[in-house]
N, C-alpha and C positions, 0 to 999 in steps of 0.2 A: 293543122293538128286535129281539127274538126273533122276530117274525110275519112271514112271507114277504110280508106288503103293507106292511113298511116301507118308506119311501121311500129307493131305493138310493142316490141317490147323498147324502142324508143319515148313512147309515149308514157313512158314509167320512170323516167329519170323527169329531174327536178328542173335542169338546163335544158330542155329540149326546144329546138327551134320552132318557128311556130307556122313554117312550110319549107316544104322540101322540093324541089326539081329531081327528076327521074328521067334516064332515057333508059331505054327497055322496059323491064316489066319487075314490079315486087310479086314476089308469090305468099301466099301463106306459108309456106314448109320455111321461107326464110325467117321466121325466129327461131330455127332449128342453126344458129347462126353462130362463130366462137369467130374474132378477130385474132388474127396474126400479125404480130409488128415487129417494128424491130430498125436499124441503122440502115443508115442509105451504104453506108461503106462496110460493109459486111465483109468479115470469112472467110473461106471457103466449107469449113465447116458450120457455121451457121447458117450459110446456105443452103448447106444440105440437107440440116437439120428440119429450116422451115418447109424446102421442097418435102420432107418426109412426112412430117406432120400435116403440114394441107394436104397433100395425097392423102392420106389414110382416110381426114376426117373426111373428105370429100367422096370416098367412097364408102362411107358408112350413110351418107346420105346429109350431112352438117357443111350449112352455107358458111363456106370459107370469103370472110369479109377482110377487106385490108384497104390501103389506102393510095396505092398507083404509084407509088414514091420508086425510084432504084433501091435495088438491095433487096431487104426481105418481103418487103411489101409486092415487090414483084415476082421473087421467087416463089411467093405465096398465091397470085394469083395463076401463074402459067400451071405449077402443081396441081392446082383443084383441075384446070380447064384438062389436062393433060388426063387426069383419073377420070373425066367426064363427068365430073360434079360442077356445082353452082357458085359460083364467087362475086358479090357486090362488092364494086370499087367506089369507095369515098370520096368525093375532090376534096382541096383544099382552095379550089379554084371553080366560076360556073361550069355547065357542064358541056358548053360550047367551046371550052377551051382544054385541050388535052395538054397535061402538063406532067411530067416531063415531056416534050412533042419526043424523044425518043422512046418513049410505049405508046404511041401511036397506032402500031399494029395490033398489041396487047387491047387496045382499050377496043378497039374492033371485032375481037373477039371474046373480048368478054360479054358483049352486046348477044354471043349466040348463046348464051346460058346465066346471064345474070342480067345486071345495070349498072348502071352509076347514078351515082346519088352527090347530091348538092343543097347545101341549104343559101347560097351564093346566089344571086341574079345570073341565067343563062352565060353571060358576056364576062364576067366578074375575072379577072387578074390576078394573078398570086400576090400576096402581101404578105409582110411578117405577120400579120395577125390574122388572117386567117386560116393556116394551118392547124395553128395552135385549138380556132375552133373547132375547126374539121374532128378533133380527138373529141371533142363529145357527143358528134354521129356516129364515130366509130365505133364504140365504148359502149355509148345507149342500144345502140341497133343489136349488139351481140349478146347474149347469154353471159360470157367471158371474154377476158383478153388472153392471149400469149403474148409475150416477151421472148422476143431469141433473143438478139441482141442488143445493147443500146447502151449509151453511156449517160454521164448525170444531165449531160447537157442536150437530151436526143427526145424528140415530141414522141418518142416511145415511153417513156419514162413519164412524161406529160399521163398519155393514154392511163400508165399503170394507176396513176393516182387516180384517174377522173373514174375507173373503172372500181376501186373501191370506195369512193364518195357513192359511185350508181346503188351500190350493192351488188355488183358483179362478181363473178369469181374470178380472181388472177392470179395467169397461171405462170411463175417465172421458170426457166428452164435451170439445172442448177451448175452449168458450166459457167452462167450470167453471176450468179449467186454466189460462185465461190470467184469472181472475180472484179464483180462493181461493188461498193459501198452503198450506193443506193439500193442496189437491188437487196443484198444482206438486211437493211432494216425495214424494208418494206417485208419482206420474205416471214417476218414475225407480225406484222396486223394480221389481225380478224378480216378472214374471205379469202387471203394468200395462201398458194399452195405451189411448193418446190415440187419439179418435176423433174425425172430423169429421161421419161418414154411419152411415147403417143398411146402408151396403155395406160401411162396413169392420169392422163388427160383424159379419156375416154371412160375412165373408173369417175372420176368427177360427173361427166356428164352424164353419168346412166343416171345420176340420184336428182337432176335437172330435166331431165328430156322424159317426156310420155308420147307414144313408145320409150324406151331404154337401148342407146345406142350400143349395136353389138363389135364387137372388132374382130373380123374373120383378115388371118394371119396369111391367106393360101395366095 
């Protein structure tokens, strides 16, 4: 937590680990960061939703962060890599161990434009309880969260909280909103904000981000 390449705007939350493992490289522009989450068993249109959103943000120049899980976490990662933007992926496991080993390939390539990141010993194993940590590297290191989807019982959900404890903005989508009970009362705290678009996620960040991110539609 002491090394000038800790990640800053982790280093502003309250829970913050107090070392991280890295393979590849943090950059500065990564607190220019907003996580994407959401259910390993997704949609198809949640899918789509989050491929659309990491796209955009990812070409606006904003590190699309998530957490290597199937589902949106993944649709979230191939989307930035896909627009040629920068996406850090989370473990919930050390960073010697790719887990799901079905993103294997994915975690290979995220290596050309971002990292993984671990607060886990190298060798470290998935456990029920580590996951659950995992959501407050994921949470601290971004700006904001999204929610695509998730139900009451989904370590997205987890994120959403630990993301308004940060002081984060969260961002719930509101096809979530009009159909989870969690998401409905979270949706009314202080820092929550219902969204329809990747424009109104991108309206939030302009009043966050210096520069002010622009959304060019062409």
């Amino acid at each position: 937590m002491l090394d000038s390449d800790y990640p800053i705007n982790l280093r502003e939350v309250y829970n913050r680990p107090p070392f991280l493992f890295v393979r590849g490289r943090l950059r500065a522009e990564d607190s220019r960061a907003l996580a994407v989450v959401g259910t390993r068993s997704a949609s198809e249109d949640g899918l789509a939703l989050a491929r659309q959103l990491a796209s955009d943000l990812a070409r606006q120049g904003v590190t699309v962060l998530s957490g290597m899980a199937l589902g949106i976490d993944t649709a979230a990662h191939e989307a930035a890599l896909q627009a040629g933007g920068r996406t850090l992926a989370v473990f919930g496991t050390g960073i010697n161990r790719i887990y799901p080993r079905a993103n294997k390939d994915l975690a290979a390539r995220i290596l050309q434009n971002g990292a993984h990141v671990s607060q886990f010993w190298p060798d470290a194993p998935p456990t029920k309880f580590s996951f659950p940590m995992r959501n407050v590297v994921s949470s601290g290191m971004a700006l904001g969260t999204v929610v695509v989807e998730a139900n009451g019982t989904s370590g997205a959900r987890m994120q959403a909280r630990l993301c308004l404890e940060h002081g984060k903005r969260l961002f719930l989508l509101r096809p979530l909103v009009m159909h989870e009970d969690w998401a409905q009362r979270y949706a009314e705290r202080p820092g929550a904000t219902v969204v329809d678009s990747v424009d109104d996620v991108i309206g939030i960040l302009d009043q966050l981000l210096d520069p002010p991110v622009k959304l060019s539609l062409c």
